[in-house]
KEMITI-117019 format. One line per field, with one value per atom (N, C-alpha, C): residue number from 1; atom name; z, y, x. Coordinates in pm, whole numbers, padded with zeros to 5 digits, always signed. Atoms other than C-alpha are relative to their C-alpha. Layout:
// KEMITI-117019
i = (NUM, ...);
at = (CA, ...);
pz = (Z, ...);
py = (Y, ...);
px = (X, ...);
END
This chain:
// KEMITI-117019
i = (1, 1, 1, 2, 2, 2, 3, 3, 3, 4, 4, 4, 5, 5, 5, 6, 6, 6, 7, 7, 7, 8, 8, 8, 9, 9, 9, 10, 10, 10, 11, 11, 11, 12, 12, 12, 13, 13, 13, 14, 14, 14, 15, 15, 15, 16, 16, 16, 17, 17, 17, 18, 18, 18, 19, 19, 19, 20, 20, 20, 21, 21, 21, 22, 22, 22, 23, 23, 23, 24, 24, 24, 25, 25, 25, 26, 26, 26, 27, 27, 27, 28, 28, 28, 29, 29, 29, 30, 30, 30, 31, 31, 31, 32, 32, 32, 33, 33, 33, 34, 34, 34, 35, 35, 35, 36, 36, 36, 37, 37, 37, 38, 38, 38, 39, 39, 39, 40, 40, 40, 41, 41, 41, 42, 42, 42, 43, 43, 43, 44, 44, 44, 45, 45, 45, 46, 46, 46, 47, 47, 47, 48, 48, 48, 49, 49, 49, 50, 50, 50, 51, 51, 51, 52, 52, 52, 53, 53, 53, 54, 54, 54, 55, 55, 55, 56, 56, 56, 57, 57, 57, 58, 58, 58, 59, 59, 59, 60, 60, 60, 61, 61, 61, 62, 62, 62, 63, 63, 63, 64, 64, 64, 65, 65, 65, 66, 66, 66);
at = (N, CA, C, N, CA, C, N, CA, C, N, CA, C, N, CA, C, N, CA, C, N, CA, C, N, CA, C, N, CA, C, N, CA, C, N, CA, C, N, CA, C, N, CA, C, N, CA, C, N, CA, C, N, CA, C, N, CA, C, N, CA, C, N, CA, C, N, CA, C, N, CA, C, N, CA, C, N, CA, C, N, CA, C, N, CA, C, N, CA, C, N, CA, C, N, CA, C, N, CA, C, N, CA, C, N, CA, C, N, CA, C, N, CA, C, N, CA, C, N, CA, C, N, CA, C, N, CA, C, N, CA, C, N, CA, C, N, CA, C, N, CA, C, N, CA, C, N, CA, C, N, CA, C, N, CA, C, N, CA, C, N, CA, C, N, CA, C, N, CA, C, N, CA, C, N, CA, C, N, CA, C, N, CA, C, N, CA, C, N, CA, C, N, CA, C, N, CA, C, N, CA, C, N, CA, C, N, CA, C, N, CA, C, N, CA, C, N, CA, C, N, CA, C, N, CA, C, N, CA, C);
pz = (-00072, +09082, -00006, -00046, +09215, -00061, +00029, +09005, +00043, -00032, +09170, -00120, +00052, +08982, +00069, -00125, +09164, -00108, +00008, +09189, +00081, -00094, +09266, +00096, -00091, +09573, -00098, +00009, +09499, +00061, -00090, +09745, -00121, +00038, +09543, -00162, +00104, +09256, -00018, -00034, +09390, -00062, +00082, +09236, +00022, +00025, +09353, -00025, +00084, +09176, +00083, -00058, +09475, -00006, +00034, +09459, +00077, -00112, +09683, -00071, +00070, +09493, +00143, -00053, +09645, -00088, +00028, +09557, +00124, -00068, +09667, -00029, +00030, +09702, +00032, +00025, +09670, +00145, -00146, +10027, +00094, -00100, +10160, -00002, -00070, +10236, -00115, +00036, +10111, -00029, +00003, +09958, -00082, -00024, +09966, -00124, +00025, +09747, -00044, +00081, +09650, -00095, +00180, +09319, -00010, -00051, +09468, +00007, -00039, +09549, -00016, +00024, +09351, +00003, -00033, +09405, +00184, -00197, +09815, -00035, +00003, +09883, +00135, -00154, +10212, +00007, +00016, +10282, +00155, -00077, +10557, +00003, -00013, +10670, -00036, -00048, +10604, +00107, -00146, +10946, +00041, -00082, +10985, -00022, +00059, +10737, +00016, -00047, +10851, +00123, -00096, +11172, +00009, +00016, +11051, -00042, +00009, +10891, +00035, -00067, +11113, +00122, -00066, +11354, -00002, +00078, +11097, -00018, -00005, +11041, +00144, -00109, +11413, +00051, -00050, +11429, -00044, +00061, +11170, +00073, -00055, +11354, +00116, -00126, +11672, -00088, +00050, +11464, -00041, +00019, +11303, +00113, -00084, +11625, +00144, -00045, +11803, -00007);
py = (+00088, +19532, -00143, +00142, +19200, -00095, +00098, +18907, -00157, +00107, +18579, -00109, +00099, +18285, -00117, +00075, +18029, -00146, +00139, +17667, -00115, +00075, +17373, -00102, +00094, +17157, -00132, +00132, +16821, -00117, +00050, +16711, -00056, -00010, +16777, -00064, +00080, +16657, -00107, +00152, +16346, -00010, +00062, +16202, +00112, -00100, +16508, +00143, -00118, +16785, +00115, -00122, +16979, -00009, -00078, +17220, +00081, -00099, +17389, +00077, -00052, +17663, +00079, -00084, +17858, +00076, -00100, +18169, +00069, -00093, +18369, +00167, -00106, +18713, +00117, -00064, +18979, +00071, -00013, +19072, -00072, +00128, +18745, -00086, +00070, +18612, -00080, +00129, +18299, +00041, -00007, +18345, -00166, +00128, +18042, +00010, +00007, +17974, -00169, +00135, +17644, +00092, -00004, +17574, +00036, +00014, +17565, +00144, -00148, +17968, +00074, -00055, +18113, +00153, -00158, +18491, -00001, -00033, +18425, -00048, +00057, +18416, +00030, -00032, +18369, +00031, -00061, +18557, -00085, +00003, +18433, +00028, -00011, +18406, -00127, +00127, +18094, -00042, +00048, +18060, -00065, +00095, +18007, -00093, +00097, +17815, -00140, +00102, +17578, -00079, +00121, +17522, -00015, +00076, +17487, -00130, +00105, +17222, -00124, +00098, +17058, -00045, -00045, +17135, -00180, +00133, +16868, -00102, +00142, +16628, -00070, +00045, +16602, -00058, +00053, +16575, -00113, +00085, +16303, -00102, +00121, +16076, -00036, +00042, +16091, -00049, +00094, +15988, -00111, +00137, +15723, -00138, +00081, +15561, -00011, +00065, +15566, -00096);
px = (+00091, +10982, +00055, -00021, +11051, -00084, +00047, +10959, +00033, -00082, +11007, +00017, -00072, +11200, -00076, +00081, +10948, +00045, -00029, +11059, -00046, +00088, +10848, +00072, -00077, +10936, -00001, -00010, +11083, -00111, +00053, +10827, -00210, +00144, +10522, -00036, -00043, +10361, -00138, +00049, +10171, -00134, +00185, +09820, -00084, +00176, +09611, +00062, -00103, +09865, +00026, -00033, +09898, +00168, -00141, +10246, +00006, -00069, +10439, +00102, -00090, +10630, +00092, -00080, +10950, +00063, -00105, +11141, +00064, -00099, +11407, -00009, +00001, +11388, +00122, -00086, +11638, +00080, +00028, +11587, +00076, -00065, +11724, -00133, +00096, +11389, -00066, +00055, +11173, -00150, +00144, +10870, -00088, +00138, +10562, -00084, +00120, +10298, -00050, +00042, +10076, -00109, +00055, +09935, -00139, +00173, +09543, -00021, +00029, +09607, +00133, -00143, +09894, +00025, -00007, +09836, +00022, -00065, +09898, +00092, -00120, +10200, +00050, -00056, +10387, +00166, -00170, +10723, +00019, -00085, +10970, +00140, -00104, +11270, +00099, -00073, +11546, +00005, -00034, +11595, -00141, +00150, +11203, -00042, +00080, +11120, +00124, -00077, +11424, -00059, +00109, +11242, -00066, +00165, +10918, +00075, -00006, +11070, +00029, -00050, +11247, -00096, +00119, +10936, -00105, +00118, +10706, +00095, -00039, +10996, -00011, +00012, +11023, -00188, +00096, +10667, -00059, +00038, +10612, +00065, -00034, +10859, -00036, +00097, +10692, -00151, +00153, +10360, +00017, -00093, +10594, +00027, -00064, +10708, -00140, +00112, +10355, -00085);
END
Protein backbone atom coordinates (compact mmCIF):
# COMPACT_ATOMS: atom_id res chain seq x y z
CA UNK A 1 0.00 0.00 0.00
CA UNK A 2 0.91 3.41 -0.93
CA UNK A 3 1.93 5.73 1.79
CA UNK A 4 2.50 9.22 0.70
CA UNK A 5 5.82 11.14 1.78
CA UNK A 6 3.59 14.50 1.96
CA UNK A 7 5.43 17.80 1.78
CA UNK A 8 4.13 21.15 2.68
CA UNK A 9 4.09 23.91 0.00
CA UNK A 10 6.61 26.63 0.42
CA UNK A 11 3.64 28.79 -0.16
CA UNK A 12 1.80 28.09 3.00
CA UNK A 13 2.10 28.67 6.44
CA UNK A 14 0.76 32.31 6.79
CA UNK A 15 -1.09 33.81 10.12
CA UNK A 16 -4.26 31.58 9.70
CA UNK A 17 -2.09 28.06 9.44
CA UNK A 18 -3.72 27.02 6.42
CA UNK A 19 -1.40 24.12 4.39
CA UNK A 20 -1.26 22.84 1.23
CA UNK A 21 0.44 19.40 1.41
CA UNK A 22 1.90 17.47 -1.83
CA UNK A 23 3.03 13.97 -2.58
CA UNK A 24 4.21 11.95 -5.20
CA UNK A 25 2.91 8.83 -5.96
CA UNK A 26 4.42 5.82 -7.40
CA UNK A 27 2.09 6.04 -10.31
CA UNK A 28 3.57 9.29 -11.59
CA UNK A 29 0.77 11.30 -10.31
CA UNK A 30 0.40 14.26 -7.62
CA UNK A 31 -1.59 13.88 -4.86
CA UNK A 32 -3.36 17.27 -2.86
CA UNK A 33 -4.40 17.73 0.45
CA UNK A 34 -4.89 20.93 2.95
CA UNK A 35 -4.38 20.88 6.57
CA UNK A 36 -8.34 22.03 7.34
CA UNK A 37 -9.31 18.36 5.66
CA UNK A 38 -6.40 15.95 5.63
CA UNK A 39 -8.21 12.63 4.84
CA UNK A 40 -9.37 14.32 1.18
CA UNK A 41 -7.10 14.10 -0.93
CA UNK A 42 -6.89 15.17 -4.58
CA UNK A 43 -4.90 13.04 -7.19
CA UNK A 44 -3.72 14.59 -10.57
CA UNK A 45 -1.63 14.67 -13.02
CA UNK A 46 1.88 16.98 -13.35
CA UNK A 47 0.83 18.20 -16.43
CA UNK A 48 -2.50 19.45 -14.68
CA UNK A 49 -1.53 20.69 -11.84
CA UNK A 50 1.18 22.76 -13.96
CA UNK A 51 -1.66 24.50 -15.65
CA UNK A 52 -3.74 25.01 -12.92
CA UNK A 53 -0.98 26.82 -11.91
CA UNK A 54 -0.03 28.70 -14.42
CA UNK A 55 -3.97 29.17 -14.98
CA UNK A 56 -3.99 31.34 -11.20
CA UNK A 57 -0.61 32.97 -11.82
CA UNK A 58 -2.00 34.23 -15.05
CA UNK A 59 -5.00 35.11 -13.32
CA UNK A 60 -3.51 37.04 -10.41
CA UNK A 61 -1.63 39.30 -12.85
CA UNK A 62 -4.53 40.34 -14.70
CA UNK A 63 -6.09 41.26 -11.09
CA UNK A 64 -2.63 42.93 -10.48
CA UNK A 65 -2.68 45.18 -13.51
CA UNK A 66 -6.49 46.22 -13.22
Amino acid sequence: MFTPNWQKSSFSGGPEGNCLYLATAPDGSVRLRESDEPEVVLRTSPDRLAALIAALKQAARSSNSA
